[in-house]
C-alpha angles and dihedrals in degrees: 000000000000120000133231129188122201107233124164124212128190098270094051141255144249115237109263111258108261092225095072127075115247119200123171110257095240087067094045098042086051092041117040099145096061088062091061126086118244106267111216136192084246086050104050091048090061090041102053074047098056088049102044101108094059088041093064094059109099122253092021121144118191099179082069091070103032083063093045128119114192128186120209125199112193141161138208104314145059106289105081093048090044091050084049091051096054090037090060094047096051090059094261096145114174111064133168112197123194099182129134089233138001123207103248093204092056088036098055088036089058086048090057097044089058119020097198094051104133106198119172115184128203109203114217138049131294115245111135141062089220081077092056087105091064081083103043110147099017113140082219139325140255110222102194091159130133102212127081092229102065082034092062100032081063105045081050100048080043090053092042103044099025095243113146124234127205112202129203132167133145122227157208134203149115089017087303125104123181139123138244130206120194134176113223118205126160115275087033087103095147134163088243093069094085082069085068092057121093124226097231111067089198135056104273129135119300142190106277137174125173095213086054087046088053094054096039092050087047085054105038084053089052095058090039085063099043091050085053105046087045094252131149117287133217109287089222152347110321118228155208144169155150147165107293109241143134139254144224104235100189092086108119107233130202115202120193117208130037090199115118085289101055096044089053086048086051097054102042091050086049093053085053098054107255110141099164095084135143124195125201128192134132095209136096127219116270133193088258101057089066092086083070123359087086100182097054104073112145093016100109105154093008118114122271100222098042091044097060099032083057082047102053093046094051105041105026103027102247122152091216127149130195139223120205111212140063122296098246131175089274093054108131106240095171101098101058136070097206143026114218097204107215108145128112113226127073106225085069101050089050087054087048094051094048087048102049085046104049087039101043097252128165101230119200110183126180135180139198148210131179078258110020151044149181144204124205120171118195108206110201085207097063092035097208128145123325120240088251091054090039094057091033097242094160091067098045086059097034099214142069100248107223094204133353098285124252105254135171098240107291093202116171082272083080118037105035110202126170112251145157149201090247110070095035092057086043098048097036089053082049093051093039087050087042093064095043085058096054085040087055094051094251126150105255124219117195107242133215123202105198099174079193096059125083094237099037095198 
């Protein structure tokens, strides 16, 4: 259960949650191991289980994170509680939070993804140094504020002690909107940290979007692991931007795919605003899913698609349905005004592309690695490449695939690649905001995520 402790700042307080259980910080700091749930052989097995997939990467070293001890500053909005969520889920399992709210659905989901995670949660805003032994003990901090005061205090307790501080916050200001990520550690006094401070020295309203806050969370986490496994960090400040804008959310959407994907697609669509929704997948949840396919939690043996679509409807309002089976050449696309491309194999992305295009269909596809991810939007309207002739999928498979072929069901059971929370939210918040942006009547630019390269995006 995670824990919560009342404390006023000077610019007030909301009253805790009662469903969640105060008790006063001496305790928990004295205390720590009675916050944490037993940890039992059984318990351990389906926990090395649930984190197979990133355990297969090379290199990868999952003790560094078991023994970390993050902080988190964050602010009113979605971003703290969604950083929270994806920590949880990549097996990060000690957080302090300083934030004014977090959001209790993504909290208790993020208990459930992962059952050890100690979370302990300081209500209020950070303003002053006095609080800097709320974070005695972190290996760094996350700053996702929005106000230059908390921004400053930790770029100078990162200065002063050597800790390094990842910031991450969106924007929005002269008709542009975007969002920068940058990892402070001392000797990175450059002059592009005045673009991490915000504006507002004090706590106000800010621009905030939960697919950026997605994005931002996917990328700030990224940088949090490489800083604790000792990788390469980001070379400068990570951006990105576009022209600010509105969209229409009454399209109906099939998305095909309830992998992690899928799920991250879902839930950024349902934070703008999108209900008509259809979600298609043969699979079932498997133990293995739970590192990233963060809405399906105790679900073991249920239906993917029937399992997030349920989700989504119950925790986040949307009106979505779901279809269990394969997309095939006779799938009726007719109903719908875009394809969210979320599967894994390539023969039936190339039958997607050759749908959307002989029916009219707005095609978003997106891929993903353990360190990498892209976005390609087809837009009926231009009439350009597909996303199967623009990633060359025709000649990886070396055949033009009359119909989705007939398989027994090739779950991750079966084909065990390394993958992580971090480039599926990141992708999928890319996929959700590409869209937006065509709704809107931008122009669209396919977009490539690379976590090894200087520039990431």
């Amino acid at each position: 259960m995670p824990l919560i402790i009342r404390w006023k700042s000077h610019f007030g307080h909301r009253p805790t949650d009662k469903t969640f259980l105060v008790r006063p910080i001496a305790q928990i700091n004295r205390h720590p191991s009675k916050n944490r749930a037993p940890r039992s052989e059984e318990a351990g097995v389906i926990r090395t289980s649930r984190l197979d997939r990133q355990l297969r990467i090379a290199g990868w070293n999952q003790p560094a994170l078991d023994r970390a001890k993050i902080g988190v500053v964050g602010d009113r909005d979605q971003l703290a509680s969604l950083f929270v969520l994806s920590a949880s889920a990549l097996g990060i399992n000690k957080l302090v939070v300083v934030a004014p709210e977090l959001n209790k659905v993504l909290v208790e989901i993020a208990g459930k993804v992962n059952p050890v995670l100690d979370l302990t949660y300081i209500e209020g805003f950070y303003t002053h140094p006095a609080m800097d032994d709320l974070f005695k003990g972190c290996n760094l901090i996350v700053d996702l504020s929005h106000y230059g005061l908390a921004n400053k205090l930790l770029l100078e307790k990162g200065f002063r002690e050597r800790l390094p501080i990842v910031r991450g916050a969106g924007y929005r200001r002269d008709g542009v909107q975007g969002l920068n990520v940058f990892t402070y550690i001392r000797g990175r006094e450059w002059q592009e940290l005045h673009q991490l401070v915000c504006p507002n020295s004090l706590p106000a309203g800010h621009f905030d979007d939960a697919v950026y806050d997605m994005i931002i969370a996917g990328i700030a986490l990224e940088e949090v692991k490489n800083l604790l496994m000792q990788q390469k960090i980001s070379g400068g400040v990570i951006t990105y931007e576009r022209t600010a804008g509105g969209h229409d959310n009454q399209s109906k959407i099939l998305v095909i795919g309830s992998g992690a994907l899928g799920t991250f697609v879902g839930l950024g669509l349902a934070y703008s605003g999108f209900k008509r929704c259809t979600f298609m997948d043969p699979d079932v949840v498997e133990v293995t899913n739970l590192n990233r396919q963060v809405l399906l939690y105790n679900a073991i043996g249920h239906s993917k698609a029937e399992t997030l679509s349920g989700r989504l409807n119950d925790l986040f309002g949307m009106r979505s349905s779901a279809e269990v089976g394969y997309f095939r050449r006779d799938t009726d696309l007719s109903p719908y005004d875009a394809v969210f491309d979320c599967v894994d194999n390539f023969e039936t992305r190339i039958v997607l592309s050759e749908q959307c295009k002989d029916h009219g269909k707005v095609l978003i596809s997106g891929g993903t690695s353990a360190d990498a991810g892209q976005v390609v939007v087809y837009d009926p309207l231009k009439n350009g490449a597909t996303p199967a002739e623009l990633l060359g999928l025709y000649a990886i498979v070396n055949t033009r695939t009359a119909a989705t072929p007939v398989r027994e069901r090739a779950s991750c059971t079966y084909q065990p690649d390394p993958s992580v929370v971090m480039t599926n939210q990141i992708t999928a918040g890319f996929m959700v905001d590409s869209y937006r942006m065509l709704l809107d009547g931008q122009e669209v630019k396919n977009i490539f995520y690379d976590s090894t390269s200087s520039e990431r995006i």
